[in-house]
C-alpha positions in Angstrom: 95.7 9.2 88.7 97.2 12.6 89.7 98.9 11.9 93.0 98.1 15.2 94.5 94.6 14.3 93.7 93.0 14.3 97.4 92.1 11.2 99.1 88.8 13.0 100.3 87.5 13.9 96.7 88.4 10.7 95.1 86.6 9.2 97.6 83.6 11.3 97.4 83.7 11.2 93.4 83.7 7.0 93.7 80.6 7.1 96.5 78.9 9.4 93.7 80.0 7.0 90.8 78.4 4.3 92.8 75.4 6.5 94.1 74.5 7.4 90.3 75.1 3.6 89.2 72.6 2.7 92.1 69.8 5.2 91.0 70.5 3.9 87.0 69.3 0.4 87.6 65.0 0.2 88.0 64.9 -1.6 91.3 67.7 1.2 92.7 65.6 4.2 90.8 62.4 2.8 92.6 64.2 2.3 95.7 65.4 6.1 96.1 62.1 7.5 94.5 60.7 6.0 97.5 62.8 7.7 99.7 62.6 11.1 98.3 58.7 10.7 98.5 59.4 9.9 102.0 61.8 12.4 103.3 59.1 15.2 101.4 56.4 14.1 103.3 58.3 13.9 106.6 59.3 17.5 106.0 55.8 18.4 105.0 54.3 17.0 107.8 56.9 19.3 110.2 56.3 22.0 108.1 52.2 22.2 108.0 51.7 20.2 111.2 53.5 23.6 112.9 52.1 26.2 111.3 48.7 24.7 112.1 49.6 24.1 115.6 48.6 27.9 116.0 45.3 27.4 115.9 45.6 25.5 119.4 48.2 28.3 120.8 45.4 31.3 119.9 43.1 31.2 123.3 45.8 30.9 125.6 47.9 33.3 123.8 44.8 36.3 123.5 44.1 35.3 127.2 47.5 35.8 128.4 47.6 39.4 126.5 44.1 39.8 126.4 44.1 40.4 122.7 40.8 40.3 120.7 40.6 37.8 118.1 41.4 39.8 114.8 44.4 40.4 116.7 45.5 37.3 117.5 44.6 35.9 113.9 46.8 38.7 112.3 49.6 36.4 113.5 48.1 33.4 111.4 47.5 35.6 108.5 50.7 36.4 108.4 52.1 32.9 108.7 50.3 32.1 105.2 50.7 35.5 103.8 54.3 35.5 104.2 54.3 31.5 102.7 52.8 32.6 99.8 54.7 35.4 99.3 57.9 33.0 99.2 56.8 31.1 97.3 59.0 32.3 93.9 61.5 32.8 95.8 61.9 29.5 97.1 61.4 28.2 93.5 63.8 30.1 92.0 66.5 29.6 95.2 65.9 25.8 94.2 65.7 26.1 90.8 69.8 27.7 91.4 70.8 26.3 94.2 69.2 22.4 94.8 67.5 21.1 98.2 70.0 21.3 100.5 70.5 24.6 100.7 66.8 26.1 100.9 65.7 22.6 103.0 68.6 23.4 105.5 67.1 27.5 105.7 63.4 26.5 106.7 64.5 24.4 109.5 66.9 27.5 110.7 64.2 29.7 110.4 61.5 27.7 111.7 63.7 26.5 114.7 64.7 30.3 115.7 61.3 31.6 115.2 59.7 29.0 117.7 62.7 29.9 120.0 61.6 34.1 119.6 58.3 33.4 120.2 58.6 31.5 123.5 59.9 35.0 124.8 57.6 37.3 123.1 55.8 40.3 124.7 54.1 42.1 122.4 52.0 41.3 119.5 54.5 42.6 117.1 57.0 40.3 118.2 54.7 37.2 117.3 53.7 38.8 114.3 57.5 38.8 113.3 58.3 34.8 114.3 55.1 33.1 114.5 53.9 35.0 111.5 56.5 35.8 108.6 59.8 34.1 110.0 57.8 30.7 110.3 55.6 31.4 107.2 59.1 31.8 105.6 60.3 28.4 106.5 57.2 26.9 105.9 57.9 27.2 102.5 61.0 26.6 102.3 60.5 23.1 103.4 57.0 23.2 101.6 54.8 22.0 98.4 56.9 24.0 96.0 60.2 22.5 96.9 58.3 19.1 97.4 56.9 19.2 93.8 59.7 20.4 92.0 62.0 17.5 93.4 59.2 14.8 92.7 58.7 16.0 89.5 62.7 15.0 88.6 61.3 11.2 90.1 57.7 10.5 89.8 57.1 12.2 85.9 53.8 10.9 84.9 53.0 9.8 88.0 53.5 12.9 90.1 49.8 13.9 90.8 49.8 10.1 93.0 53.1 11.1 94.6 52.0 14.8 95.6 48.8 13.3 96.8 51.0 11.4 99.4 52.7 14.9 100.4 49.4 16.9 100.6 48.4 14.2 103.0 51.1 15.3 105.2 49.2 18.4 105.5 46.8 15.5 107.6 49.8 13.8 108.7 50.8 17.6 110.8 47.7 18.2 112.1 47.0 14.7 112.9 49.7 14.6 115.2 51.1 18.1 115.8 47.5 19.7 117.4 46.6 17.2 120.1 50.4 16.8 120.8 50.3 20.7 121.1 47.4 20.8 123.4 48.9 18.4 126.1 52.0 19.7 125.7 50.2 23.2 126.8 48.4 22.0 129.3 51.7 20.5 130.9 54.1 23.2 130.2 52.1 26.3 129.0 52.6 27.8 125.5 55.7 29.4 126.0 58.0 26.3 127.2 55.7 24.2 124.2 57.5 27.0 121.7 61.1 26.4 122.8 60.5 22.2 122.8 59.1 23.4 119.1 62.6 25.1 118.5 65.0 22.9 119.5 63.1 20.4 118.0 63.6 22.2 114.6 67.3 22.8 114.9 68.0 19.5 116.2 66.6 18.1 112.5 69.4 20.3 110.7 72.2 18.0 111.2 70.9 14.8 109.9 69.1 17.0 106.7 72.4 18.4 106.1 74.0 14.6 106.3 71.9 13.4 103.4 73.1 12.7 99.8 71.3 15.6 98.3 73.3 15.9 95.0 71.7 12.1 94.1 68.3 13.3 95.3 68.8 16.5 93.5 69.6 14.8 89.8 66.0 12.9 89.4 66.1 9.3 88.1 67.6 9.0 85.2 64.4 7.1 83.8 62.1 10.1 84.5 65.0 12.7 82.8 65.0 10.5 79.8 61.5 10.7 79.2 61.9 14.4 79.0 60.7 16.1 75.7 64.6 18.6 74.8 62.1 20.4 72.4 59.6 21.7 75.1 62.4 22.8 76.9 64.4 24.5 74.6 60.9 26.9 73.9 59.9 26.3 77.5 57.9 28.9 79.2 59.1 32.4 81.4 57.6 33.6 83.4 56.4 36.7 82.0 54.8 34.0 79.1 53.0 32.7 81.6 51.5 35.6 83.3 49.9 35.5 79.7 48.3 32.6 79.3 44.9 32.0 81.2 45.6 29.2 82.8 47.7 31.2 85.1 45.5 33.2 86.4 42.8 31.0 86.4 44.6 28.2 88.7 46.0 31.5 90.9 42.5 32.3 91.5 41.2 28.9 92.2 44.2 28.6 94.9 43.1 31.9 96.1 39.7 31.7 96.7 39.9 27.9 97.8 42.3 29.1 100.2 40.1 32.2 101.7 37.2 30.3 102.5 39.1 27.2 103.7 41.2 29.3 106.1 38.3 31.6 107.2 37.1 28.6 109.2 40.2 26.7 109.9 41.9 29.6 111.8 38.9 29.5 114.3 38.2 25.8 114.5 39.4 24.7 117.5 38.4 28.2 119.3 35.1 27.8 117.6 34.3 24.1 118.8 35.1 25.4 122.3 32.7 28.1 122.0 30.1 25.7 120.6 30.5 23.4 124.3 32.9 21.1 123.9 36.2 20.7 125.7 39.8 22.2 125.0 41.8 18.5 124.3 38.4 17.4 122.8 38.5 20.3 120.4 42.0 19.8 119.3 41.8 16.3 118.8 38.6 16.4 117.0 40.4 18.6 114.3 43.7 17.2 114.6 42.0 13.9 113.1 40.9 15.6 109.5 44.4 14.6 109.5 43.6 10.9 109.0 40.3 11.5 106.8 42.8 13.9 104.9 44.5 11.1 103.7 42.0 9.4 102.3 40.2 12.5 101.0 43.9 13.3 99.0 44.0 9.7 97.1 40.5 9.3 96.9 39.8 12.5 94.7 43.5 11.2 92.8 42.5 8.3 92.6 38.8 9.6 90.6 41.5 11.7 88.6 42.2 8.8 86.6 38.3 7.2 86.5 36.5 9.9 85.8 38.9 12.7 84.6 40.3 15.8 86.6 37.7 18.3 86.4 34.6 16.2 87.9 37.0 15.2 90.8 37.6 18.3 91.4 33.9 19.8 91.4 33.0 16.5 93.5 35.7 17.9 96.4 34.1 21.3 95.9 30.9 19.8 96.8 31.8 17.7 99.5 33.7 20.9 101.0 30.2 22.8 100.8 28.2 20.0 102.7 31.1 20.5 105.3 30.4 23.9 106.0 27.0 23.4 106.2 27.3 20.6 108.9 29.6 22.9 110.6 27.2 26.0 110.8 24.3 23.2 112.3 27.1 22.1 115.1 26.7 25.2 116.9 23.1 24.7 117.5 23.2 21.3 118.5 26.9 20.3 119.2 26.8 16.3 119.2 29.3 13.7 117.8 27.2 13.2 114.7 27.5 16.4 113.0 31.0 16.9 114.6 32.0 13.8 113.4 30.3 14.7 109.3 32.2 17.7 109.9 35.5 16.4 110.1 34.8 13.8 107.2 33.6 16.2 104.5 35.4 19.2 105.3 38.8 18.0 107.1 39.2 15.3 103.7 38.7 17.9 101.5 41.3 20.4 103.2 43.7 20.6 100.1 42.3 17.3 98.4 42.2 19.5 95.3 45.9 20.5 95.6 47.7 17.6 93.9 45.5 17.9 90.5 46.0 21.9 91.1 50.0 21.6 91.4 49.9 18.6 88.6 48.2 20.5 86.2 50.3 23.6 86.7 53.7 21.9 86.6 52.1 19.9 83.2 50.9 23.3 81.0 54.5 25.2 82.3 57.1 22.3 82.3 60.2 23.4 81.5 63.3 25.0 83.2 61.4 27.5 85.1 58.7 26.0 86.4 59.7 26.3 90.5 59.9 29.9 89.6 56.2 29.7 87.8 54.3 27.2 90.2 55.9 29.2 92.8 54.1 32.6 91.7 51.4 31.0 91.2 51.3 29.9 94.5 51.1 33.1 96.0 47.4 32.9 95.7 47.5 29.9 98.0 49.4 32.6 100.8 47.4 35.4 99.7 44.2 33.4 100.3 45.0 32.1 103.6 46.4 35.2 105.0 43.4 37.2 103.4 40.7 34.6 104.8 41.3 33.7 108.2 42.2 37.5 109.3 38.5 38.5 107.5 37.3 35.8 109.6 38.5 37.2 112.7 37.7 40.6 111.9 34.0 39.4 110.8 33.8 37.2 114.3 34.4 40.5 116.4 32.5 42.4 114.0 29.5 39.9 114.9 30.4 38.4 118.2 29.2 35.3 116.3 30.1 32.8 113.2 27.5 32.7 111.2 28.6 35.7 108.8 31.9 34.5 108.9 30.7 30.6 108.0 28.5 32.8 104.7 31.8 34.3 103.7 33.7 31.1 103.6 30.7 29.6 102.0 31.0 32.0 98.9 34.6 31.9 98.7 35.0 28.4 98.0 32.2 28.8 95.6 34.4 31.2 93.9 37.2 29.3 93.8 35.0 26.4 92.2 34.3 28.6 89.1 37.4 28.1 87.5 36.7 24.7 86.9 33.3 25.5 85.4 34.2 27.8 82.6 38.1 28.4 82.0 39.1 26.3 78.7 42.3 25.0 79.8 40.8 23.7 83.3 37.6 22.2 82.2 39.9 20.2 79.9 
């Protein structure tokens, strides 16, 4: 050995030696496959659990201000908007540059934007953190990232593992919106947003202590299994753009997304209005997080029983019945219908995003498929954004819910159709 070698990178190069030897053996590739999956799902459960957690800061936020609610929901719009938009950007940042780096960004972003926002004034100034600078990290710590570093451990069985991370989306609300509420009604909003931020920060240093160049290199069993030919004639993204599965899985994600977040925006504003209490409220939706979970494996789980595209049109359905339950709640508000509400709509919030993300990264593997999943993504952003600010402009349109509830109604009809007549996703 070259004595002026340093002792720090021969060290690091054995631990590496010995990291890579680890993941090479089954019982070690299954060990940190595991891990992986669960360090995803922590991250998505921070990520989706705070952007959520808006929808329990909107009615003391407008009443502080005395904002009206298209207002207030610009700021959510934004959040997704601004996710979306990211979206290829975060796929191709990772697709250059590995985890670490744009993992390490959404928790500086999201820690610094909770931190603004517990000193804003004006509307702008949420619009700027609560909206785009935490819509920004959301996705950086987000699906895309989340799918593209399964995909190097999971292979074949990725739709099961990103059924585990959608369920974070459950996991966040689950525990993020009652947590928000007390925390509210204990400190007010503003000293709940700094907790938020130095909460966020606080995570860097232990993300940034991880081994990510092991995580980053996949299981050797999964990379072996992958097809040198499809690669080497692997898809752009401008090839992409051309096919119609593209646009038909954009659309789906957009017009899922639009009627999905038309109603989730308002949720816990609307069950108030509809009689029942503030905390009540908040829980109530925070536990679609736990029928969320089941809703994500249950419709995987039919995946492999009775084929993608009837799963699929069964969560469609289930969706629609939840809406419906929810439009009869404000005329008689009682645990039943609340509670058939949270079953059929809160399971079904994202249930169909595993398949979605499974089939995309399937028809565009290759090298560039964080940049392509990632665009196509964007519906997902543009959806939300789109949806809930429509919902709160069609709410103080008709001092009421019941065009806003029609609205959401038709979009996730729309966002069904794919499935019913575009080759590629009927197969």
């Amino acid at each position: 050995m070259d004595q002026n070698t340093p002792k720090e990178t021969t060290a690091e190069a054995s631990k590496d030696t010995h990291q890579v030897g680890v993941a090479a053996t089954p019982r070690g590739a299954v060990r940190l496959a595991l891990t992986v999956l669960a360090l995803c799902f922590t991250l998505a459960v921070l990520g989706r659990g705070l952007g959520d957690s808006f929808t329990v800061f909107l009615k003391p936020i407008s009443e502080s201000f005395g904002w009206d609610r298209a207002q207030i929901v610009s700021v959510y719009s934004l959040t997704w908007l601004a996710s979306g938009l990211t979206a290829p950007f975060v796929g191709r940042l990772f697709d250059h540059s590995g985890p670490r780096i744009v993992y390490a960004l959404g928790l500086l972003l999201l820690g610094a934007a909770f931190l603004i926002a517990a000193h804003a004034q004006h509307l702008w100034q949420f619009q700027l953190s609560i909206g785009l600078c935490v819509g920004i990290g959301i996705a950086f710590i987000g699906i895309v990232p989340n799918s593209i570093l399964l995909g190097r451990w999971f292979g074949p069985r990725l739709p099961t593992a990103m059924s585990v991370v959608y369920s974070a989306m459950g996991g966040g609300v689950l525990a993020l919106l009652p947590a928000s509420q007390l925390l509210i009604d204990h400190l007010g909003w503003r000293d709940t947003y700094q907790l938020f931020g130095f909460a966020a920060l606080g995570l860097l240093v232990p993300l940034l202590l991880l081994p990510w160049r092991l995580f980053a290199a996949g299981s050797p069993h999964v990379v072996k299994k992958t097809d040198p030919d499809f690669v080497d004639n692997g898809w752009t993204l401008l090839g992409a753009m051309r096919h119609h599965a593209f646009w038909a899985l954009f659309s789906t994600f957009f017009f899922t997304a639009v009627g999905m977040y038309a109603i989730a925006a308002q949720i816990v504003a609307y069950l108030i209005d509809a009689g029942f209490p503030p905390l009540q409220a908040a829980t109530a939706w925070g536990f679609s997080g736990v029928v969320l979970v089941f809703g994500m494996l249950g419709v995987s789980a039919l995946d492999g029983l009775i084929g993608r595209r009837p799963s699929v049109l069964l969560s469609y359905a289930i969706s629609i019945l939840g809406i419906v339950l929810l439009w009869l709640l404000q005329y008689s508000p009682n645990i039943l219908l609340l509670t058939g509400f949270v079953v059929c709509f809160g399971s079904m919030m994202g249930s169909r995003g595993p398949l979605i993300s499974a089939t995309a990264m399937r028809i565009f593997q290759g090298k560039r498929v964080g940049t392509i999943y990632g665009t196509i993504s964007i519906g997902s952003g543009l959806g939300s954004a789109f949806g809930s600010w429509s919902g709160g402009l069609i709410h103080d349109a008709t001092h009421g819910y019941n065009a806003l509830l029609a609205f959401a109604l038709a979009s996730v009809v729309l966002g069904m159709i794919p499935f019913l007549i575009v080759p590629a996703l009927r197969r």
